[in-house]
C-alpha positions in Angstrom: 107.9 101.4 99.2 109.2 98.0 98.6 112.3 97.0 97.7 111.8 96.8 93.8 110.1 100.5 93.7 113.3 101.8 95.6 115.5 100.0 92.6 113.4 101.6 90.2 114.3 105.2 92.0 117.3 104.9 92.4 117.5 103.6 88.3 115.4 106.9 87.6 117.7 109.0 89.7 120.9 107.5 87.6 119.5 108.3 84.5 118.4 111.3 84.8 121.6 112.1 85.9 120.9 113.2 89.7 123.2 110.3 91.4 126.1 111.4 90.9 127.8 114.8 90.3 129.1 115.7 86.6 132.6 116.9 86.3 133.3 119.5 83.7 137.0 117.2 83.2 135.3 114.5 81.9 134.0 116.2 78.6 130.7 115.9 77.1 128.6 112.9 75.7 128.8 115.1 72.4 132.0 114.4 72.1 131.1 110.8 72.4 128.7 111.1 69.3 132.0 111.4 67.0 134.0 108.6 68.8 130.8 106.5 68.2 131.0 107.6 64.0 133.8 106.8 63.6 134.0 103.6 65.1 131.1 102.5 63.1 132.6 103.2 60.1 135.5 101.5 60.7 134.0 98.5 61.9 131.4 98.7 58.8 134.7 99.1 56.5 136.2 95.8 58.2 132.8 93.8 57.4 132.7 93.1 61.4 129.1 94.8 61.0 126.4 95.9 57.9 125.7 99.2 56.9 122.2 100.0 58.3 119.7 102.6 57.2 120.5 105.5 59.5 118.1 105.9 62.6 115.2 109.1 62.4 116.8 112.2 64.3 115.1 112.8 67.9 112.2 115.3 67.7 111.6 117.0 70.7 108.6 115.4 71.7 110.2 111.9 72.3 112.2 113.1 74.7 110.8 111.7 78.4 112.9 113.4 80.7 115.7 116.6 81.2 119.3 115.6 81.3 122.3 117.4 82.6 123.4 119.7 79.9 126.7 117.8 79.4 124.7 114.5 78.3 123.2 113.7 74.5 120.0 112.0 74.0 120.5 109.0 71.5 118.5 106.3 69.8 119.4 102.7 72.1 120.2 101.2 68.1 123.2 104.3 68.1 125.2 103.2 71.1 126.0 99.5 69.7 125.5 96.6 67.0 122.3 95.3 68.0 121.1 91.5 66.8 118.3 89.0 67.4 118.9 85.5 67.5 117.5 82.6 65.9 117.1 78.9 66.7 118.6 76.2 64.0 116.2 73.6 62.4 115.6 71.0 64.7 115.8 69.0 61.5 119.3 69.5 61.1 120.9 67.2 64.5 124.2 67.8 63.4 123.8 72.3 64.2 123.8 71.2 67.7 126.7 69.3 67.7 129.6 71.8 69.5 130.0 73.7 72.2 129.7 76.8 71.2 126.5 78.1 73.8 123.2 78.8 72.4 121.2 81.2 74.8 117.5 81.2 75.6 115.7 83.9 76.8 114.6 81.7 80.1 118.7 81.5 80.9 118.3 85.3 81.8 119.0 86.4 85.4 118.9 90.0 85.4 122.9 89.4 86.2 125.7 88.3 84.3 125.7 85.3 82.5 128.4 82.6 83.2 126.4 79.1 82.6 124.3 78.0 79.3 123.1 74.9 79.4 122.2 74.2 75.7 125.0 74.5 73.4 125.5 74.8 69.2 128.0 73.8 66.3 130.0 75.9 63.9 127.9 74.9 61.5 125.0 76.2 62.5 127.1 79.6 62.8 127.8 79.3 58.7 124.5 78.0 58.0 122.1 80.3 59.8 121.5 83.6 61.1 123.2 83.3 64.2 126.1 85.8 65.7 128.1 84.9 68.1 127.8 87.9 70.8 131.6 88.5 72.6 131.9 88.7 76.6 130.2 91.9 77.8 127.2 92.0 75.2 123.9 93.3 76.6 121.1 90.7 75.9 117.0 91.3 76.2 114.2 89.0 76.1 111.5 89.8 73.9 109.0 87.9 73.8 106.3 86.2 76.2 106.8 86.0 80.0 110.1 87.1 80.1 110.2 89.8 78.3 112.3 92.3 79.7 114.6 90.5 81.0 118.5 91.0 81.2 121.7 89.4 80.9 126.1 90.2 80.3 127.7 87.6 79.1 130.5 86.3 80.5 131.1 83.8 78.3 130.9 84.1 74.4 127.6 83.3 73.3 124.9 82.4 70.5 121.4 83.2 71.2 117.4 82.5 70.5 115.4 84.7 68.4 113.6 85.6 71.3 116.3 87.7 72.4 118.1 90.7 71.5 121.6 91.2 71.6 124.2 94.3 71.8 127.7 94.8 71.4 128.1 98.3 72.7 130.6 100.9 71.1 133.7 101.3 73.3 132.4 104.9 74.5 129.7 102.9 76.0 129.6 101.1 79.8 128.1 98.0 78.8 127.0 97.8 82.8 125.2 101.7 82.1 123.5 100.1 78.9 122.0 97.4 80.9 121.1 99.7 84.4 119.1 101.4 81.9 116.9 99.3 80.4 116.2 97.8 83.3 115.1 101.3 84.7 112.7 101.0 81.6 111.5 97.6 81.8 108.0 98.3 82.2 107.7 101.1 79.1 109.4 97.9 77.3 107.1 95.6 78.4 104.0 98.1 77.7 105.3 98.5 74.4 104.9 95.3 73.7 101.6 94.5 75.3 98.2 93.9 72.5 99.0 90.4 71.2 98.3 86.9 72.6 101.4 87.2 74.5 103.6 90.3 74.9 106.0 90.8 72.1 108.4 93.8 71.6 110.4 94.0 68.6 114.4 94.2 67.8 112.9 97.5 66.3 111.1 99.2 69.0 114.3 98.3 71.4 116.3 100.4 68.6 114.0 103.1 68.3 113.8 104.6 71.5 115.6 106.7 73.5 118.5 106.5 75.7 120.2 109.2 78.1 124.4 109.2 77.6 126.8 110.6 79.7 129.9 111.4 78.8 132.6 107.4 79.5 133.9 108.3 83.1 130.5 109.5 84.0 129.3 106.2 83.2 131.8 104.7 85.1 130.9 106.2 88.0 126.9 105.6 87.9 127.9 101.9 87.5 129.9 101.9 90.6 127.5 103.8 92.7 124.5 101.6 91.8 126.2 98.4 92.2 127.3 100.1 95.9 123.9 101.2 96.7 122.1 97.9 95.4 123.5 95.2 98.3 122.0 97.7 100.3 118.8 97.6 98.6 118.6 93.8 99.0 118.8 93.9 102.6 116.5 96.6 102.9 114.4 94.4 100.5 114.8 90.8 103.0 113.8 93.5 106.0 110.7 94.6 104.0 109.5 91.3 103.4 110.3 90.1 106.8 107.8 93.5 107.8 105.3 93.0 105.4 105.1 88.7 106.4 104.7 90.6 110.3 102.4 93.1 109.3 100.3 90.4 107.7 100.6 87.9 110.5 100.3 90.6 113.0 96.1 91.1 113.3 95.9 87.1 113.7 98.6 87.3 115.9 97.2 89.7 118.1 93.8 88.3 117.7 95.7 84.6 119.4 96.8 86.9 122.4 93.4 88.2 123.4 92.2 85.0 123.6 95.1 83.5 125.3 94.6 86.1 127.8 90.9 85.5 128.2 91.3 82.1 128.4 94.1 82.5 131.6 91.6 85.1 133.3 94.1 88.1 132.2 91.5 90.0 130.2 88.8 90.7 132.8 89.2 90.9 136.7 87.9 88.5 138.9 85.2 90.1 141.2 84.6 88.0 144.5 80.8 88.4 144.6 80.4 86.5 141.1 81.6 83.2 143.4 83.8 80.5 142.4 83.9 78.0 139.4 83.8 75.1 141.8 80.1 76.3 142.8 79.4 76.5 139.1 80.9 73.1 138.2 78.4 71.5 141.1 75.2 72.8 139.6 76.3 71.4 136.6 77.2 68.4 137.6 73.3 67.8 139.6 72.0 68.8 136.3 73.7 66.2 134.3 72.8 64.1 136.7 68.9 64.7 136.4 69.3 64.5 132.9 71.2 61.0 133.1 68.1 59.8 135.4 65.2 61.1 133.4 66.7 59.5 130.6 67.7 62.2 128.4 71.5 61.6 128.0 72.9 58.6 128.6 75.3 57.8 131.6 79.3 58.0 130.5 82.3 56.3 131.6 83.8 58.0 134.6 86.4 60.1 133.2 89.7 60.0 134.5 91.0 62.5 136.8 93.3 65.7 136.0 96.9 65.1 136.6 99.3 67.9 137.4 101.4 67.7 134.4 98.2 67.5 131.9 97.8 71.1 132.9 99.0 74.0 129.9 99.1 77.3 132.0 98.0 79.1 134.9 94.2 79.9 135.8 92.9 82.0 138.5 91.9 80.1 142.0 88.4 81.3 141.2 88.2 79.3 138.3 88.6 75.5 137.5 90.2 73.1 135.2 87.6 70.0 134.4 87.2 67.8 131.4 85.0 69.0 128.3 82.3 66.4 129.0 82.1 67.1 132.6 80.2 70.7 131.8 79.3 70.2 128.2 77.4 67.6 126.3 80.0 66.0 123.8 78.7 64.3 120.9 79.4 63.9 117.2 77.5 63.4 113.4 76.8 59.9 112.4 79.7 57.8 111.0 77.5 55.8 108.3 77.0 56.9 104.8 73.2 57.2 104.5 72.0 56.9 101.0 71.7 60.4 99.4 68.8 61.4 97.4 67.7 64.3 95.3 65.7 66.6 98.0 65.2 65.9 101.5 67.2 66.8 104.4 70.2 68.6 104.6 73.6 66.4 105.7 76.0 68.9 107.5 80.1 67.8 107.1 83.1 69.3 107.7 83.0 70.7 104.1 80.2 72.8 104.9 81.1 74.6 108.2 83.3 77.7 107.4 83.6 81.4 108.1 81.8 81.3 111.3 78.6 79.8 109.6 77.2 77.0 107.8 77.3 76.6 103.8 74.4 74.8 102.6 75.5 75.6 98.7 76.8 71.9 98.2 75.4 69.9 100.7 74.3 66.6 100.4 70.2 65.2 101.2 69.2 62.5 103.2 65.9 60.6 104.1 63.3 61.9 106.9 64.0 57.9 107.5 68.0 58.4 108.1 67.9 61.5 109.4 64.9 60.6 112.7 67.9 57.8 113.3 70.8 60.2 113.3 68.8 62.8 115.4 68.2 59.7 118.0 72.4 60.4 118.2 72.9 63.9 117.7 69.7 66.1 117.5 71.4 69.5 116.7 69.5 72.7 118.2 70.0 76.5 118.0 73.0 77.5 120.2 74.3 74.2 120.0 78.3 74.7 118.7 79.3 72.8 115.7 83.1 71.6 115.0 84.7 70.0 112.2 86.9 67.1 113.4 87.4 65.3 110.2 89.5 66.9 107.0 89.5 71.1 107.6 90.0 70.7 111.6 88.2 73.5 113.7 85.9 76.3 112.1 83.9 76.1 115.4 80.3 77.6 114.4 77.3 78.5 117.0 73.7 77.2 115.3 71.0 79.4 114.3 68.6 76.9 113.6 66.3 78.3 110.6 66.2 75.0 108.8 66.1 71.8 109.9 69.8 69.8 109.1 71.3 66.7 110.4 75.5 66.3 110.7 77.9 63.6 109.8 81.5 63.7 111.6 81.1 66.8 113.3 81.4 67.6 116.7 78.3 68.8 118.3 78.5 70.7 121.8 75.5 71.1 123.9 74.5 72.8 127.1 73.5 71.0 129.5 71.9 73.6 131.2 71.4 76.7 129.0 71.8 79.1 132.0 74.4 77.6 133.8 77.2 77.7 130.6 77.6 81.2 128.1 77.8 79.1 124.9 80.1 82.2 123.5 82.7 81.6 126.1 82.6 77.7 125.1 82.7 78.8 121.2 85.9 81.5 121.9 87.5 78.6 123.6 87.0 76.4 120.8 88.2 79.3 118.3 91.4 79.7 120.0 92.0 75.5 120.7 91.4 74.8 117.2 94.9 75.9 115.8 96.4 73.6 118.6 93.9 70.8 117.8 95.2 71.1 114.2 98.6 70.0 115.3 97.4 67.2 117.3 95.1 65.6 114.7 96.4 61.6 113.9 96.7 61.5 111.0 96.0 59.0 107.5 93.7 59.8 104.7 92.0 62.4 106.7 93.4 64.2 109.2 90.6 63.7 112.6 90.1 64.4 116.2 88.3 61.7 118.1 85.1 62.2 120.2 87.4 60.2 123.0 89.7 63.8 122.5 86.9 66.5 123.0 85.4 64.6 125.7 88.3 64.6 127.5 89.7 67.7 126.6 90.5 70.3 129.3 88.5 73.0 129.5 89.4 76.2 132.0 85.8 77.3 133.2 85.5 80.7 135.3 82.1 81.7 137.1 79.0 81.9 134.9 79.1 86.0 135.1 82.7 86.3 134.5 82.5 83.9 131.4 79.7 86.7 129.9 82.2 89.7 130.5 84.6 87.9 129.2 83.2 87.1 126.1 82.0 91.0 126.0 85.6 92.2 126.2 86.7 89.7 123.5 83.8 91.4 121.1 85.2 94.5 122.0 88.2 93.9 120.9 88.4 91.7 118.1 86.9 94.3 115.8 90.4 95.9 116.2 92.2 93.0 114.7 89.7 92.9 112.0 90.4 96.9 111.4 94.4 96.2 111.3 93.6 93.6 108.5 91.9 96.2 106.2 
């Protein structure tokens, strides 16, 4: 239950009259009925309000709810002299001239009112059908996105004709009046729902139904809301503190398992699977047959690992080396080929997300340009795509069923397909990208160099550990998937 459903409650509970106890000494709201006649009259025989047509009786089919037996069920139009507003002819300059304030139904806060920003003359007050509401009248938007709203005034007030205005009798708690109608808010605003914009009228608000205890009773539900609601507020900055954790909490989890994976704490290490140091040298002989038949070219020696270039711990059975020492490196052409109507695909950044390739937007290329970006980066099932330009990361392993070519993506390749598990390499990837995010430079684009993958360090375990690793991680995962449904 969040906090605005536990409001609502403990509304309900106050007006149905099961907050707080009754107390036979403080009368009945019948007895209010009569105070409430005859202050009308008086006040109609003073000309402070008209003579209205008298409201219907209540049948017994309107009412919504029981009530304790000492409470009366009235029409909301019976308990005080209810008004709209209006808003003086923008023609007329000289009906905003005074400071006399002139409420809108945005200036409602669902509190008291103590600040209006727009203000009126006395002339508009003579010349239009504005009333001036006194300190403690109950206002309610009625139209558009605020209906519903609520507001006391603190201050003496005019008001829009957006919004609805009561002066309660004296036998009515102003603070009651407006702790119910919030607790109906949402039958208000369904009332007025069917038009281009919702719209309920001074004469629905006056039609329906309100519960009445008898004055002190009043008093009292009043003082226990208002000592129940701080609490509701911090129970409502806990909730939302909860539900931010709950949401966070799958991804969360889901950046632990591969921290632990990638610091050898999610599988053991089993001596007879060797060391990564034995790996690392097979991989280095293959590059190095590759370099001499020609296939890749021959880098710059890259510079050794320093002490304090090291993030965290690995097992001694495993080794820290550069990404380019064990992985082919390379990246999309940087040109703009000219793009033509059909051809071959041109994989971006833009296209990689999800885990997969989106080939709904993609841009087409020559057979000419794309033979000359191949010479570059020929991409190859189980290669592992990156973006490094824009949308940083979405790391995505190729299944090549249709020939592409990429621009300002980082491609990884095997150098040897059975010395490296490309899953381990893409995991690694997954769980580096939120890092490489923060590191990106920045300008137009936000981009990761080829110079940065190349060098990056990369923590590589034995061949066979990498492959139960990668199995435990596809265990698991699935779980974090499960806590986000």
């Amino acid at each position: 239950m969040n906090a605005q459903d536990l409001k609502n409650s403990i509304l309900q509970l106050a007006v149905q009259g099961k907050l707080v106890e009754q107390r036979a000494e403080e009368g009945t709201a019948r007895e209010l009925l009569e105070q409430i006649k005859l202050e009308k009259d008086q006040l109609i025989k003073d000309k402070k309000i008209k003579k209205s047509k008298p409201l219907p009786e209540i049948t017994e089919d309107e009412i919504p709810f029981e009530i304790p037996e000492s409470w009366e069920w009235m029409r909301v139009g019976d308990v005080g002299s209810w008004s709209a507003g209006a808003t003086p002819s923008r023609q007329h300059p000289e009906y905003y001239e005074g400071e006399i304030p002139w409420l809108k139904t945005g200036d409602l806060n669902d509190g008291y009112i103590t600040d209006i920003p727009e203000f009126v003359g006395q002339l508009a007050l003579e010349k239009t059908s504005l009333r001036l509401n006194p300190i403690g009248s109950v206002l309610m938007a009625m139209y558009g996105a605020t209906i519903g709203k609520l507001g006391i005034l603190k201050i003496e007030a005019t008001t829009n004709q957006a919004c609805c205005a009561c002066i309660p009798y004296s036998c009515i708690e102003n603070k009651y009046l407006f702790f119910y109608l919030m607790s109906q808010r949402k039958n208000y605003i369904s009332m007025g729902a069917g038009g281009a914009q919702p719209n309920i009228s001074k004469e629905k608000i006056v039609m329906s139904l309100i519960p009445v205890p008898p004055l002190d009773e009043q008093k009292r539900i009043v003082v226990k809301i208002e000592e129940i609601l701080p609490y509701i507020d911090q129970y409502d900055k806990a909730y939302t503190k909860l539900e931010t954790f709950n949401k966070k909490f799958p991804e969360y989890m889901k950046k632990s398992i591969l921290q632990m994976a990638m610091q050898g704490k999610l599988v053991e290490q089993r001596a007879e699977e060797g060391t990564a140091d034995e790996l690392y040298e097979q991989i280095v002989a293959e590059k190095a047959q590759l370099i001499k038949d020609g296939k890749i070219k021959k880098e710059k020696p890259l510079p050794e690992i320093a002490e304090d270039e090291i993030p965290f711990e690995i097992p001694s059975s495993w080794k820290w080396v550069r990404f380019s020492e064990v992985m082919d490196v390379r990246d999309g052409t940087h040109d703009s080929p000219k793009y033509i109507e059909t051809g071959i695909p041109l994989v971006t950044s833009k296209n990689i997300s999800g885990g997969g390739l989106d080939f709904s937007n993609v841009k087409y290329i020559s057979r000419e340009d794309a033979d000359k970006i191949n010479e570059r980066s020929n991409v190859d099932t189980g290669d592992i795509l990156f973006a490094m330009i824009g949308s940083i990361g979405n790391p995505v392993i190729v299944n090549k069923d249709r020939e592409f070519c990429v621009k300002n993506v980082a491609l990884f390749k095997n150098y040897d397909k059975s010395k490296m598990c490309i899953e381990y390499v893409y995991w690694f990837l997954y769980r580096e990208q939120y890092i490489m995010k923060k590191v990106a430079s920045g300008g137009v684009q936000s981009f990761i160099s080829l110079r940065v993958f190349r060098n990056y360090l990369f923590p590589l375990p034995p061949l066979e550990e990498q492959k139960r690793i990668v199995a435990k991680i596809e265990e698991l995962l699935p779980y974090c998937d499960q806590l986000i449904k």
